[in-house]
Each structure stands twice: as structure tokens, then as C-alpha cells.
MINUDREN-737939 format. One line per 2 residues: number of its first residue (from 1); for each residue x, y, z of N, C-alpha, C, CB. Coordinates in steps of 0.2 Angstrom, whole numbers. Atoms other than C-alpha are relative to their C-alpha. Glycine has a CB too. Layout:
% MINUDREN-737939
NUM = X:Y:Z:X:Y:Z:X:Y:Z:X:Y:Z ~ ...;
% end
This chain:
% MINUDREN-737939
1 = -5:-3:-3:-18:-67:115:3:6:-4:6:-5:3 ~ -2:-4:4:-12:-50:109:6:2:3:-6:5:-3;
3 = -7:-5:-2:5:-40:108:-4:6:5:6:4:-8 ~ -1:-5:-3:6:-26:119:-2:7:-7:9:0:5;
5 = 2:-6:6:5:-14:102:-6:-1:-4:6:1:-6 ~ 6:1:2:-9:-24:94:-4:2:5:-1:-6:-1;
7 = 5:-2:-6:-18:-22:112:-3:7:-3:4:1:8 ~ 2:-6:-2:-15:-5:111:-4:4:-7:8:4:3;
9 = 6:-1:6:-19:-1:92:-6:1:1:-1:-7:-5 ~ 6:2:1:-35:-10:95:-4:5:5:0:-9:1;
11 = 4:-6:-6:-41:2:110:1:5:-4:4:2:9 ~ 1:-7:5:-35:17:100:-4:0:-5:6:4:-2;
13 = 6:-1:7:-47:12:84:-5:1:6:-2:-7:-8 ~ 9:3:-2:-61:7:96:-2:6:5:0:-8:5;
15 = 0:-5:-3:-57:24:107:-4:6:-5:7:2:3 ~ -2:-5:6:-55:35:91:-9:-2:-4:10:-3:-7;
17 = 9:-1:1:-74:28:85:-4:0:4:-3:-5:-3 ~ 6:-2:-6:-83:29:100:-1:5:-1:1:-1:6;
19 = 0:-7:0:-77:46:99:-2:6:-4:5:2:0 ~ 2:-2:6:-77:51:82:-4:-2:-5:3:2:-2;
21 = 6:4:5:-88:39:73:3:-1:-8:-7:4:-1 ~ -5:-1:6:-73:37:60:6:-3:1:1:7:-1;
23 = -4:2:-3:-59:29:60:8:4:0:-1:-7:-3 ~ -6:-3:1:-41:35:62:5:2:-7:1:-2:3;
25 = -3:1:6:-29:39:48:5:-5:3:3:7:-3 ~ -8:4:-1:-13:27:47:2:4:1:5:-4:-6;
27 = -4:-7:-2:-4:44:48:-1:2:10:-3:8:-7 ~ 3:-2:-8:-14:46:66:2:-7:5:-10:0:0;
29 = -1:6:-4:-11:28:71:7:1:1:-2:-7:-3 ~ -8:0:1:9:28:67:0:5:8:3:3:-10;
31 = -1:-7:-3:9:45:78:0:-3:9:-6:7:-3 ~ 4:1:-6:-2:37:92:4:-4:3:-8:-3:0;
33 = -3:8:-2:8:19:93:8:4:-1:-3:-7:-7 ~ -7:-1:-4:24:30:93:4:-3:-6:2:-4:8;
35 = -4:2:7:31:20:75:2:5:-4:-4:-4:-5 ~ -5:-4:7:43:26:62:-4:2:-6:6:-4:-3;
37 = 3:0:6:32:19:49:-6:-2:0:3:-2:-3 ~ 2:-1:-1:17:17:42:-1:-9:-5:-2:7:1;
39 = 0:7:3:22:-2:37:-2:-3:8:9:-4:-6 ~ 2:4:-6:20:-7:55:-7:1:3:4:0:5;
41 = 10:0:0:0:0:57:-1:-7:-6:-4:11:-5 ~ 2:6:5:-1:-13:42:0:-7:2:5:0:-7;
43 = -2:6:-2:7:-27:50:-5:-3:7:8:0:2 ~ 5:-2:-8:-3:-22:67:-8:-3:-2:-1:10:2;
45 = 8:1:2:-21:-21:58:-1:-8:-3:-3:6:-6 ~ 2:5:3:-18:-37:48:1:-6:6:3:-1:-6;
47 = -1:3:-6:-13:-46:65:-8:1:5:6:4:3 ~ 7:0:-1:-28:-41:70:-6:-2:-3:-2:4:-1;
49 = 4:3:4:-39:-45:58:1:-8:1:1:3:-7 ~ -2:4:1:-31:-61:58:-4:-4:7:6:0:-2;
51 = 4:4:-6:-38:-65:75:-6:4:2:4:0:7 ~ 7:-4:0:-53:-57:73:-6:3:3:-2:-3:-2;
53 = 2:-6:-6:-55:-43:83:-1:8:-6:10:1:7 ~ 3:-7:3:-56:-30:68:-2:-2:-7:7:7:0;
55 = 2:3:8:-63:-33:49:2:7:-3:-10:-2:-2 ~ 0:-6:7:-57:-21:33:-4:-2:-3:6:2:-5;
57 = 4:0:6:-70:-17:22:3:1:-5:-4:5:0 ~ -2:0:9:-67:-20:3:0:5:-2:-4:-4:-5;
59 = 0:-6:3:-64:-6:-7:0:6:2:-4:0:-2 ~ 1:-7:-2:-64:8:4:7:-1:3:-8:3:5;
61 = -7:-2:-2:-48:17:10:-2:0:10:2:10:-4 ~ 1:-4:-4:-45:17:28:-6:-4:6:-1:5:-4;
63 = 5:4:-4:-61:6:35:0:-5:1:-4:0:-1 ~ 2:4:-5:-63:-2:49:-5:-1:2:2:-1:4;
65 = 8:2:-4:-77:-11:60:5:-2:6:-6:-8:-4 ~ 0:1:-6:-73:-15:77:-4:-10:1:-4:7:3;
67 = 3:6:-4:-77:-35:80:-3:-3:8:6:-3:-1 ~ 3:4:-6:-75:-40:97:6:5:3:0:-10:1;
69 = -6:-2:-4:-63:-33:110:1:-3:6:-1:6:2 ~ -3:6:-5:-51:-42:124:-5:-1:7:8:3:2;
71 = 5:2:-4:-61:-49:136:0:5:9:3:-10:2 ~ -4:-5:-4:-50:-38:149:-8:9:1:11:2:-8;
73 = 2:-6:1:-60:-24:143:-9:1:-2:4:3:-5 ~ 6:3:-2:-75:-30:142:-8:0:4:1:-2:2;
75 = 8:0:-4:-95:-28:150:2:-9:-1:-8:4:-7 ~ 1:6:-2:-98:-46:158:-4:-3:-3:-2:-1:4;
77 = 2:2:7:-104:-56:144:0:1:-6:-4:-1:0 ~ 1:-1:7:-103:-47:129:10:0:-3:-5:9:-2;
79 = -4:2:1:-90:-52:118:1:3:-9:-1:-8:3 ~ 2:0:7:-95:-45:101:-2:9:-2:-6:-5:-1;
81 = 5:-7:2:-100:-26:95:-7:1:-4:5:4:-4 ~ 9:-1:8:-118:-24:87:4:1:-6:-7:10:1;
83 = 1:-3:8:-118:-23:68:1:8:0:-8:-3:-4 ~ 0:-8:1:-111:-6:63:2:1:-9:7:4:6;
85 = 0:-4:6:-113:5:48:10:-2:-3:-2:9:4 ~ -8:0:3:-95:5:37:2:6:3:2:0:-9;
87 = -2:-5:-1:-86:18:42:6:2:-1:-1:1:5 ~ -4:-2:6:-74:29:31:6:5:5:-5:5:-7;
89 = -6:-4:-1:-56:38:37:-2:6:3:3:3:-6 ~ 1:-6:-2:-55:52:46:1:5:-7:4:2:5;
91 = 0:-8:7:-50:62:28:0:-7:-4:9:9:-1 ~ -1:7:9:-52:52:9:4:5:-2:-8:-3:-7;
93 = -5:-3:4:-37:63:3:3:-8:-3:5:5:5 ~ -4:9:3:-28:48:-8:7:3:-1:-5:-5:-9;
95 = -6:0:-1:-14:57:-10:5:4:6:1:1:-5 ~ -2:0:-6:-1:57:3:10:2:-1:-3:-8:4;
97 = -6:1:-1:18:62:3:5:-7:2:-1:4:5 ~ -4:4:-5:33:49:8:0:-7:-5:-3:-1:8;
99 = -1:7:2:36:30:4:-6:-3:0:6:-4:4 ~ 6:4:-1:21:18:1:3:-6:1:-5:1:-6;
101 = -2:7:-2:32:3:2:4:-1:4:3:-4:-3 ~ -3:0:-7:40:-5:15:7:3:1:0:-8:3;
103 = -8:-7:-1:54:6:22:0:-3:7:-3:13:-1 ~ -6:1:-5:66:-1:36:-4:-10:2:-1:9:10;
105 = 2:5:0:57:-19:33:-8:-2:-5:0:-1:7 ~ 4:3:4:44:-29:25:-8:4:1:1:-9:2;
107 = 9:-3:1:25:-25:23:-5:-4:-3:-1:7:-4 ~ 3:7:1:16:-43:23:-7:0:1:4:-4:5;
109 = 4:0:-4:2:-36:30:-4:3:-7:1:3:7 ~ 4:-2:4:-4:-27:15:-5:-2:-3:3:2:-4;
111 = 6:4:3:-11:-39:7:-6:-4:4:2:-5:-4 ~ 5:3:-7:-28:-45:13:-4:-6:-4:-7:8:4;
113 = 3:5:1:-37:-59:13:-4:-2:-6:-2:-2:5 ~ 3:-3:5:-45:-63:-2:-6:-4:1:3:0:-7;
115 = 8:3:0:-64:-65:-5:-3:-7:-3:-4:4:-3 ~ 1:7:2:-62:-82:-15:7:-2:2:-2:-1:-7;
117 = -5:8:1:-51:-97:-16:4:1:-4:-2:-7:-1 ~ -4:1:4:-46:-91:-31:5:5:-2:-3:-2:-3;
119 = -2:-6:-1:-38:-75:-30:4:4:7:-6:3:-1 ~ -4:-1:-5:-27:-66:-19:-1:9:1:8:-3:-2;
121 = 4:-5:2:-35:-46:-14:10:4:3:-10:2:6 ~ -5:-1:-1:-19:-36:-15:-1:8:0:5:-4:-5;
123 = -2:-8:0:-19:-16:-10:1:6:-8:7:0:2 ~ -4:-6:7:-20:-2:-25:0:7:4:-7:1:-9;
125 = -5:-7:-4:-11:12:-19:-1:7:-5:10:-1:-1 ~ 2:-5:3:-19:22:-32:5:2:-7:0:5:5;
127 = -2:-1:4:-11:31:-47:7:3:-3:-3:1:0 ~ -4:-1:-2:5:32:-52:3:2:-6:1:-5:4;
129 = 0:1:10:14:40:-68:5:-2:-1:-1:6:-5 ~ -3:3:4:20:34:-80:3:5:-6:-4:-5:-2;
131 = -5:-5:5:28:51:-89:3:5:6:-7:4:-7 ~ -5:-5:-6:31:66:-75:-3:-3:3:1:8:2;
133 = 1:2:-6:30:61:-58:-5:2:4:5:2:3 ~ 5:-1:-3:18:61:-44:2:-1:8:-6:-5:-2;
135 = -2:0:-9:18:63:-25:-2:-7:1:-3:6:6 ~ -1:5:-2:19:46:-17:-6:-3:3:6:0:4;
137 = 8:1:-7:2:36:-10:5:-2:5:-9:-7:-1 ~ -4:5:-8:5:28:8:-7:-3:1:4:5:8;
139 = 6:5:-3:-13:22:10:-5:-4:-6:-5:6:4 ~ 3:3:3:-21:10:0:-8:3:-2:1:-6:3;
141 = 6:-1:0:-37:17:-9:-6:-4:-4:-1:6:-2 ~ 4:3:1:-47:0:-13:5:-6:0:-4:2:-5;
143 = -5:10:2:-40:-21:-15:-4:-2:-8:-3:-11:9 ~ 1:6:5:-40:-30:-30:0:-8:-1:3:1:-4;
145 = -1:8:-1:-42:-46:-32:3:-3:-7:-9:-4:1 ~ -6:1:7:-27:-55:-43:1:-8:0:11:6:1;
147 = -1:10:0:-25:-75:-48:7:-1:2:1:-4:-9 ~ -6:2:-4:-11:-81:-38:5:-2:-6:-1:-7:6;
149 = -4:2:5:-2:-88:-55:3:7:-3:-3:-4:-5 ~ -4:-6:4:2:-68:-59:5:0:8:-5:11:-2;
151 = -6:0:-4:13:-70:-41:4:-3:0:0:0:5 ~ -6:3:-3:27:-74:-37:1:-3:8:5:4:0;
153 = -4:-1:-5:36:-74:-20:-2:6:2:7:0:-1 ~ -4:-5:-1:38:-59:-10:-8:4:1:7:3:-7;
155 = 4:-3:-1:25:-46:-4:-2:6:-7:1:2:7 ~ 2:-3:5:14:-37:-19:-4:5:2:-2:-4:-3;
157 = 5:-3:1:4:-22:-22:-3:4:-7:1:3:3 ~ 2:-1:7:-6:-15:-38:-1:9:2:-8:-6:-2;
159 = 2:-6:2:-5:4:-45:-3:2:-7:5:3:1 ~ 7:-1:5:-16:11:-58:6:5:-4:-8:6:4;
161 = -4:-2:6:-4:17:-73:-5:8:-1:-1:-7:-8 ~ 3:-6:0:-6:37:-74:4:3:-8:2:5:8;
163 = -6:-1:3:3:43:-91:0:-5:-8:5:-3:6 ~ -3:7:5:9:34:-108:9:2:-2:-5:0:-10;
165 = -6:1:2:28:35:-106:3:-7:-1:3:3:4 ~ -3:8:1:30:15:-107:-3:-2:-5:-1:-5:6;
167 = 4:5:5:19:12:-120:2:-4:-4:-3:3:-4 ~ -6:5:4:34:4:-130:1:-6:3:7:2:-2;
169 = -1:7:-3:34:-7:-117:-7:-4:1:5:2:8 ~ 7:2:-2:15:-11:-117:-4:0:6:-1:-5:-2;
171 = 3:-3:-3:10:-1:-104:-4:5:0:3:1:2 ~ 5:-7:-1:-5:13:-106:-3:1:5:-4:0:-5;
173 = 4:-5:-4:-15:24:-97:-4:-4:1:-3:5:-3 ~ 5:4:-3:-28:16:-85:3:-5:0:-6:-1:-4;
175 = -2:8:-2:-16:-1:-85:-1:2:8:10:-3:-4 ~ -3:4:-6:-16:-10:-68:6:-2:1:-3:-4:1;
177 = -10:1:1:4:-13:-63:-2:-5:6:8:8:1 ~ -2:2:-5:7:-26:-52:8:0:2:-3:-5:1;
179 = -8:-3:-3:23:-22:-41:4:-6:6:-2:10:5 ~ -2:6:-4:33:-35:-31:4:5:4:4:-7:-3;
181 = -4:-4:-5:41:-26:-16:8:-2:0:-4:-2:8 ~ -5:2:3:58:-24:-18:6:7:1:-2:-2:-7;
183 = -2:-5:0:72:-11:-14:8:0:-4:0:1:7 ~ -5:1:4:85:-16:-28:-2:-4:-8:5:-5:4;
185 = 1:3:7:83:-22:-46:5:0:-5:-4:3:-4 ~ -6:1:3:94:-27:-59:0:5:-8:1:-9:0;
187 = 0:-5:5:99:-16:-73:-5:-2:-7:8:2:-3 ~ 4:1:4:86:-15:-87:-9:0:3:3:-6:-2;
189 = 7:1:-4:70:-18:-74:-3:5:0:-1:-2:8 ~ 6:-6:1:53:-7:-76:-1:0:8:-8:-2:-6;
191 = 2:0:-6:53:-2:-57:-4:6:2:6:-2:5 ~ 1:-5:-4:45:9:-46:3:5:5:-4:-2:3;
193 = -4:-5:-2:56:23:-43:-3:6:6:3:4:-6 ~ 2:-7:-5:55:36:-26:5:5:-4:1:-2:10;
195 = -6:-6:1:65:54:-33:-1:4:5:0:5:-6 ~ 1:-5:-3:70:64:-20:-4:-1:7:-4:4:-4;
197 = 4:0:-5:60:56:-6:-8:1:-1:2:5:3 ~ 5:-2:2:44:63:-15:-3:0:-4:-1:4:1;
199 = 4:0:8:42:59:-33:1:-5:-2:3:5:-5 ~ 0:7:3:37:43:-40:-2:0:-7:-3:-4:3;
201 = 0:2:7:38:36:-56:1:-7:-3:4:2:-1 ~ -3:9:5:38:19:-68:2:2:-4:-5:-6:-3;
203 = -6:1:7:52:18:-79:4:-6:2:6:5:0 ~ -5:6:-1:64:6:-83:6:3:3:3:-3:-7;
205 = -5:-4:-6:81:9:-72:5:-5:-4:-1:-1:9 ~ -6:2:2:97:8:-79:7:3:5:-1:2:-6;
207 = -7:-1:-5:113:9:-66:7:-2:-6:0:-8:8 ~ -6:3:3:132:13:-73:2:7:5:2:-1:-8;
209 = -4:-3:-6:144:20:-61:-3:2:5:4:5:-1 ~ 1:-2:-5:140:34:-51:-9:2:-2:5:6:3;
211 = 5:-3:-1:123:38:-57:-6:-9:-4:0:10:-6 ~ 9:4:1:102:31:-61:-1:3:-5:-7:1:6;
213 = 4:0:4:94:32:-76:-6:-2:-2:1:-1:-2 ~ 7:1:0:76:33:-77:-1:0:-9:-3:7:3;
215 = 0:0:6:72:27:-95:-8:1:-2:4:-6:-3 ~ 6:3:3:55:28:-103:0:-2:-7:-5:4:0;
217 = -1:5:6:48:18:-115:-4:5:-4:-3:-9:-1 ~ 4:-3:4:41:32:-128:5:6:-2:-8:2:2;
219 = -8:-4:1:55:44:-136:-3:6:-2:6:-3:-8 ~ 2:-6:-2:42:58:-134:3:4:8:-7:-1:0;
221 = -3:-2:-6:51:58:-117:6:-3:1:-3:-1:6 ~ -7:0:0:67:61:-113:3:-5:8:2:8:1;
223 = -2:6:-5:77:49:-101:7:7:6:7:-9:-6 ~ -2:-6:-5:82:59:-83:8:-5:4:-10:3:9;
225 = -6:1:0:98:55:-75:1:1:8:5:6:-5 ~ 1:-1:-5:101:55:-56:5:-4:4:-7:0:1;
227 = -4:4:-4:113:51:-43:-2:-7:7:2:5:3 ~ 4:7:-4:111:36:-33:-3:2:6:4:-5:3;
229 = 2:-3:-5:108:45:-19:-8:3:1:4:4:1 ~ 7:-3:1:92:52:-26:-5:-4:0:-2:3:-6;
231 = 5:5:3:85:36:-31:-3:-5:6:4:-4:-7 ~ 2:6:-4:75:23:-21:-4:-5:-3:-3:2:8;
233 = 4:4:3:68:6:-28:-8:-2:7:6:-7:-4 ~ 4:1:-4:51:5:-21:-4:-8:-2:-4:7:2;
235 = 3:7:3:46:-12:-31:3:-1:-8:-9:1:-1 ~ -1:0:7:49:-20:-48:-6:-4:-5:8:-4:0;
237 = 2:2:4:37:-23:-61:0:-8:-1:1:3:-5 ~ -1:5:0:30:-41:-61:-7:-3:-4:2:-1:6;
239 = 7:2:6:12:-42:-71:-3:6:-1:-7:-4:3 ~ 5:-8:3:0:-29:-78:-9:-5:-2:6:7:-12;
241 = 5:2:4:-18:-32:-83:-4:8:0:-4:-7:3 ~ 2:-5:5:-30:-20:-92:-9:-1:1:4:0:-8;
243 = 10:0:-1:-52:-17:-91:-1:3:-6:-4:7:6 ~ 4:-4:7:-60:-15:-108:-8:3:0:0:-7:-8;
% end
């Protein structure tokens, strides 16, 4: 039994590949389905997936398969789509303007099921820096697979360390970060800062009165200063691991 916005989701991927042999962007779905944001395509497709009407492919941005579709809609008997080719985004740009975490509610959906028992496959949003700033992903460009003992609580996603402004804090270039979703943190926390709507960053964050303090950890860079108004916490540092 599906929602009325799952339903409809699920006809617009399955319209949108018949048509174009590709699947839609999140930015194309959000538009189609009339959402604010592009956390409730997330909650939609994993709702989906979950009753297994659509499959994400591992590793690639953006790809879907088509499973089965509501009986409603239907040829008389068939219940299933032939085997199909993977099929990739309408565009592989990976970067994207805006908020990549959940903005006006949670975003539970990110994370996708993982391919063992022992692991949990959690979204990488791509690269993120860790000295000046970088425009914001919003679409996930592969999963990783992370041991449930680096989580906690709370919905997670993993960025790729662009940068060595944290290095004092034993962060380098090429680290994996893992990020706990989060729109507050307490003074001292290495979070994932939005500036401006458009510019993201990992630093530590320091609050006193009226302003934010972006600190890094390397005293080749200077610590930026900002009003609260500027700042949005989009996660807080919670593991890191590293590929030798």
C-alpha cells in the first residue's frame, strides 16, 4: 500500500525512464512532487525501496532500477520489470548549490541498507573543505559501508576531507568524516558549517554572544568570525577513518 506521494514518485521515475532511459535528478523530482526539499525525495525513495518497488544501485549517484509497479497500473499478470541495465542521472555533476542535510526535518532515509550484517552503507556527499570553503553537495555521489560501533543515535552521513586546516586535530586530506545530523552543537564541536547558505566548511565552532567562530586546527589559517545569522550547523563530527 503506498502514500499518494510515493505512488506518485514511483510513476514519475518509471515515466521519466521509459522516456529518457535515465533517471531523474532529486532536484527534478523535488520540483515534479511539488516539495520544498530535497530530504523528502530521500524519505520517498527509501520508502520505496523498502517495499520493494524500486532498488539503488551501490555506488553510483542518482541510480535507480524500477522493480515492480502497483498492480493498479499494471499489464495482467506481470508484476515485475525485465532485468535492466544500471542506469545513471540525468546529469553526474556532484556539485550542487544549498543544504545537503536535512533542512525543515530529519533525513532517515539517507542511509541505505547495508550489504552485510555487519555494516551500515551510509551516503558520501562527496568533498568537503577543510581550509576555504566549497559549495554545498545535496546528492550523494556513492555509500560506504561503516561498523555500526562508529554510530551512535541519530541519522549519519560520510564527507571526503578536502583540505589540511584540521590537521591539529588529526584530520588530513583524503580523511573520510563521518557526520551525525544535527542543527546545534555545543561550543568547542568540529561541525559542519553552511556560510551564507552556500559555503561549507569543517571547523571547530565556537559561540560567544552575538557572533560564530569558525576555528581551524592549523595556525596557517586564520579563524573567520561571523554572525549567527550566517551560520547553520549542518552536522557534528562523530568518527573519521582513513585508506592507506
Amino acid at each position: 500500500m503506498l502514500t499518494k506521494k510515493q505512488h506518485e514518485l514511483l510513476m514519475y521515475i518509471h515515466t521519466y525512464l521509459e522516456g529518457k532511459g535515465v533517471c531523474p535528478s532529486f532536484d527534478e523530482m523535488k520540483v515534479a512532487l511539488d516539495l520544498k526539499s530535497k530530504s523528502g525525495i530521500h524519505r520517498l525513495i527509501t520508502a520505496l525501496t523498502e517495499r520493494g518497488f524500486i532498488r539503488r544501485l551501490p555506488h553510483r549517484a542518482r541510480a535507480l532500477e524500477i522493480l515492480k509497479l502497483p498492480d493498479a497500473v499494471l499489464p495482467e499478470g506481470l508484476t515485475k520489470r525485465p532485468a535492466q541495465e544500471p542506469v545513471m542521472g540525468a546529469s553526474d555533476d556532484n556539485v550542487l548549490r544549498g543544504d545537503f542535510g536535512s533542512k525543515g526535518g530529519s533525513s532517515k532515509s539517507a542511509a541505505q541498507p547495508a550489504t552485510s550484517d555487519s555494516a551500515i552503507n551510509l551516503p558520501l556527499y562527496g568533498r568537503i573543505a577543510a581550509g576555504m570553503g566549497v559549495e554545498a553537495l545535496a546528492d550523494p555521489t556513492s555509500f560506504i559501508d561503516i561498523p555500526p560501533s562508529m554510530l551512535g543515535s541519530g541519522d549519519h552521513y560520510c564527507l571526503e576531507v578536502d583540505g589540511d586546516s584540521m590537521i591539529e586535530a588529526g584530520i588530513n586530506d583524503g580523511d573520510m568524516v563521518i557526520i551525525r545530523e544535527c542543527k546545534t552543537a555545543e561550543n568547542g564541536a568540529i561541525v559542519v558549517a553552511l556560510i551564507d547558505d552556500e559555503e561549507v566548511t569543517l571547523k571547530r565552532m565556537h559561540r560567544k554572544g552575538n557572533t560564530v567562530a569558525l576555528e581551524a586546527a592549523n595556525p596557517a589559517f586564520e579563524t573567520r568570525i561571523f554572525g549567527p545569522d550566517r551560520i547553520k550547523v549542518q552536522g557534528k563530527l562523530v568518527g573519521l577513518f582513513r585508506q592507506y
